[in-house]
Backbone as JSON Lines, residues from 0, in Angstrom:
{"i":0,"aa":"X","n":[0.85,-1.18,0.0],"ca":[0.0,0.0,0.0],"c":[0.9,1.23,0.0]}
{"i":1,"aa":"X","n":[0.17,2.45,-0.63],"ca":[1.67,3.48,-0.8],"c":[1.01,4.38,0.17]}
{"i":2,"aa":"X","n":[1.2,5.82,0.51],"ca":[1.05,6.22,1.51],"c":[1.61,8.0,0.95]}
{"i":3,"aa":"X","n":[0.6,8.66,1.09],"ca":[0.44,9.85,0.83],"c":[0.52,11.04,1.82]}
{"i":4,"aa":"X","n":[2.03,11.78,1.9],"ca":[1.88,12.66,3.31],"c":[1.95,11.79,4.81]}
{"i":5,"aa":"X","n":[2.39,10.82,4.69],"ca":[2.2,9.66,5.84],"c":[1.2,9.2,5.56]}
{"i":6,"aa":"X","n":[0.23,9.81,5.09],"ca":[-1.55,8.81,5.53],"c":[-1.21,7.5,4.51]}
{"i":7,"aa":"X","n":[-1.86,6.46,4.85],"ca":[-1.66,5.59,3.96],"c":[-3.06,5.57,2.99]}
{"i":8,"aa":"X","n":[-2.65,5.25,1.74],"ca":[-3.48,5.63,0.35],"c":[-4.5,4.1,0.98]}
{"i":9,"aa":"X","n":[-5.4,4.64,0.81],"ca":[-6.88,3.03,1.31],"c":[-7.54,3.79,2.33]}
{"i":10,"aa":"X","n":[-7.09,5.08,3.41],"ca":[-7.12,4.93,5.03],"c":[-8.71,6.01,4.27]}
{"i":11,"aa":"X","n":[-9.77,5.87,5.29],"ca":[-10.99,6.53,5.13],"c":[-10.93,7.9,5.82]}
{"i":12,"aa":"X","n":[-11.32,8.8,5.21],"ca":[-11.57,10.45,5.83],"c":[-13.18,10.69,6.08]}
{"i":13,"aa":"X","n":[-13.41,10.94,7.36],"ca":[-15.09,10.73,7.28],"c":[-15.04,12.23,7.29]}
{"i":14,"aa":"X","n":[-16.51,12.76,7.28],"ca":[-17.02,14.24,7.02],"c":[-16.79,15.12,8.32]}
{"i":15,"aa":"X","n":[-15.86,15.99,8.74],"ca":[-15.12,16.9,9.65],"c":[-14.28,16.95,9.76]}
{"i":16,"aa":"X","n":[-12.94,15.47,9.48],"ca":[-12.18,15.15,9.97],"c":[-11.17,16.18,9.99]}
{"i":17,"aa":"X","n":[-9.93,16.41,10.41],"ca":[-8.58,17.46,10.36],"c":[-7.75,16.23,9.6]}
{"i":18,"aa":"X","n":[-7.11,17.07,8.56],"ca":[-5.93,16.33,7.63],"c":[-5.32,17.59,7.6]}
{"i":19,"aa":"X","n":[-3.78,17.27,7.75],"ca":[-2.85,17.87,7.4],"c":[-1.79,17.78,6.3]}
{"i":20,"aa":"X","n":[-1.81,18.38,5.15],"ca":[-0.95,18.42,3.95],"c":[0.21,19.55,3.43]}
{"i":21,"aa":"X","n":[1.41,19.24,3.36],"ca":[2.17,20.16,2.94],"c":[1.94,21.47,3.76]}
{"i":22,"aa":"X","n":[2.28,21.14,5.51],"ca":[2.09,22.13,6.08],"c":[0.59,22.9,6.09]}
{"i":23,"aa":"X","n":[-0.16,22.49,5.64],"ca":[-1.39,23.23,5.35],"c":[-2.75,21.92,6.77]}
{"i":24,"aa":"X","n":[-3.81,23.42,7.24],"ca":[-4.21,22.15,7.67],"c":[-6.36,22.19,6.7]}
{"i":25,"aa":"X","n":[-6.66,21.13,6.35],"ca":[-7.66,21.08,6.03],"c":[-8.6,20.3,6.78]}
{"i":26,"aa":"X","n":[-9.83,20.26,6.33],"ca":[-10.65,19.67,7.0],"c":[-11.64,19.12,6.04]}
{"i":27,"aa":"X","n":[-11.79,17.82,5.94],"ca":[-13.07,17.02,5.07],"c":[-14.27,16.99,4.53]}
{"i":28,"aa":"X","n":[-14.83,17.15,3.83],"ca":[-15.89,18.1,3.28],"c":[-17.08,16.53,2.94]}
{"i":29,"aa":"X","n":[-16.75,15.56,2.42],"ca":[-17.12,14.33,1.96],"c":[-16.07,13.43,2.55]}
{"i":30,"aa":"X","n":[-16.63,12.24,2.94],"ca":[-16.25,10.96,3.16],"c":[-15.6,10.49,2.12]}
{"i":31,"aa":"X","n":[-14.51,10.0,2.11],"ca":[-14.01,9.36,1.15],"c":[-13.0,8.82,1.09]}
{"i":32,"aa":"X","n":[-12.42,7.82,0.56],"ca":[-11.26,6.95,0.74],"c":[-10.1,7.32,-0.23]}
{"i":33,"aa":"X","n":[-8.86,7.59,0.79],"ca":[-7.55,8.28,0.44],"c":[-7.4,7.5,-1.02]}
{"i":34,"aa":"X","n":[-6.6,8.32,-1.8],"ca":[-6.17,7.39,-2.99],"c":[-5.24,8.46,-3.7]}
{"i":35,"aa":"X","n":[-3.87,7.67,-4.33],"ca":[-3.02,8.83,-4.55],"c":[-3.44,9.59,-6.03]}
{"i":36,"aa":"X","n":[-3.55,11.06,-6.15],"ca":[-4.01,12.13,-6.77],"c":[-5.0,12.16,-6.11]}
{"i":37,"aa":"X","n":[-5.77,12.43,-5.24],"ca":[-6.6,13.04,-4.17],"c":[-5.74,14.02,-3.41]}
{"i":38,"aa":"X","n":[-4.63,14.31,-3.2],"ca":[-4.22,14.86,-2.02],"c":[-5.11,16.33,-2.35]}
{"i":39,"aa":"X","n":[-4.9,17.23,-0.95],"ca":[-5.82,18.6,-1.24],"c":[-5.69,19.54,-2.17]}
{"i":40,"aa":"X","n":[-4.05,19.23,-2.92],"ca":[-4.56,20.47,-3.89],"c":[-5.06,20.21,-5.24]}
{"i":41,"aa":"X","n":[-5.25,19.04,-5.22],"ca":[-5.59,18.01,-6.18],"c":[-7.2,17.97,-6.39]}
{"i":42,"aa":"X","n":[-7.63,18.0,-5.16],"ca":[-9.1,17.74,-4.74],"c":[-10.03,18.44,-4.3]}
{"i":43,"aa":"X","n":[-9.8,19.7,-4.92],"ca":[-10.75,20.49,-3.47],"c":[-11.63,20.71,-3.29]}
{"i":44,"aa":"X","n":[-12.87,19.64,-3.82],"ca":[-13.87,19.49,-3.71],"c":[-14.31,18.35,-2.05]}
{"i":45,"aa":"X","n":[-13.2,17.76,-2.32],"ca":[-13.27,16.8,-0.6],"c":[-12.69,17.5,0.48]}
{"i":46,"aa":"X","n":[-12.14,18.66,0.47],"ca":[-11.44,19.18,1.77],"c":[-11.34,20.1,1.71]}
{"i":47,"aa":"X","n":[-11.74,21.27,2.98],"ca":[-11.21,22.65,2.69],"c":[-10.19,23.41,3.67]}
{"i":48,"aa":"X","n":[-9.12,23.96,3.4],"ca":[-8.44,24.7,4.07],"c":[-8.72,25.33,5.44]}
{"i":49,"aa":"X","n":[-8.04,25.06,6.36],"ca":[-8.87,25.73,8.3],"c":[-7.85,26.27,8.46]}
């Protein structure tokens, strides 16, 4: 399994959660399961900047 920012790519983000990326911290917008090209600046429909 590969592993994105530490998180490992499979691991589930439920709706509030705090993720932290490239120094940045966001927060989960949709449930959804990590997968690499998701990260936040990739995605920013699943997470928004706090």
């Amino acid at each position: 399994m590969g592993h994105t920012q530490g998180v490992p790519v499979g691991a589930g983000c439920a709706v509030g959660s705090p993720v932290s990326y490239g120094g940045l911290d966001y927060q989960c917008l949709r449930a959804h399961t990590l997968i690499v090209t998701w990260e936040p600046p990739n995605a920013a429909s699943l997470r928004q900047r706090v």
